[in-house]
Structure formats: structure tokens, C-alpha cells
C-alpha positions in Angstrom: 129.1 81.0 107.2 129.1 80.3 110.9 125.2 80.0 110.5 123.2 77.4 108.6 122.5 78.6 105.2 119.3 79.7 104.5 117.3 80.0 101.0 113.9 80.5 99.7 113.9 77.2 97.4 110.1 77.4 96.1 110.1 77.6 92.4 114.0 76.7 92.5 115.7 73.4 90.7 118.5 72.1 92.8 120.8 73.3 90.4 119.4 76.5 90.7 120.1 76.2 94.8 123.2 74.8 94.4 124.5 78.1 91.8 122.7 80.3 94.7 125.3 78.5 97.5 128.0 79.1 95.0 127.0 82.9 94.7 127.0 83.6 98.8 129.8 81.2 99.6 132.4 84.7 98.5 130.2 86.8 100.5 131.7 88.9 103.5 129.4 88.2 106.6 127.1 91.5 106.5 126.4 90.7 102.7 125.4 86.9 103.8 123.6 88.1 106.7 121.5 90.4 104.4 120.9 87.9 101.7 119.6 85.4 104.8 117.2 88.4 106.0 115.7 88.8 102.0 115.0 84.9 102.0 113.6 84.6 105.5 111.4 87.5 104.6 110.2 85.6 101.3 110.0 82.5 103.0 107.4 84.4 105.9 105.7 85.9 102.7 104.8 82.7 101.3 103.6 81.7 104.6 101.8 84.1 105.9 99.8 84.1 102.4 99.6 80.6 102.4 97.9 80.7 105.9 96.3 83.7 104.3 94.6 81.5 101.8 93.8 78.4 103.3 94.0 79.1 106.9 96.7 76.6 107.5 100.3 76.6 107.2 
């Protein structure tokens, strides 16, 4: 990818990480890059309601 790969792994299994690599692996670059955005943003989510919640990251 040129970048390190990037995925929202709460409530995953490995093998369902591993099948998400295999997906994006044939992606062109603006398709990766977008995928990256989406699980960034899902990863912030979780955070910020986490810290939301509990007041602690």
C-alpha cells in the first residue's frame, strides 16, 4: 500500500482481519485510501465514546 495498513479490528477474529487484508490488497490507491479514512473514523468513534463513557481512553 505504500502506507501501513489500517483496520478497525474490535469485534473481528483474525481470520476475519486477515479476509479484510485479502479484500484491500486489489484495491487501486484512492479506494485503499478511502477504506483507511472509514476505519480511522470507526476507530475515533469508538474512542471518543469510550472516553465519552468513562472519561478515559
Amino acid at each position: 500500500f505504500g502506507h501501513s495498513f489500517l483496520v478497525c479490528a474490535t469485534g473481528l477474529s483474525a481470520r476475519e482481519i486477515v479476509d479484510e487484508l485479502d479484500r484491500r490488497i486489489s484495491l487501486d490507491p484512492a479506494e485503499e485510501l478511502a477504506c483507511t479514512r472509514d476505519h480511522l473514523a470507526r476507530i475515533n468513534a469508538l474512542r471518543l465514546d469510550r472516553l465519552l463513557d468513562t472519561g478515559a481512553l
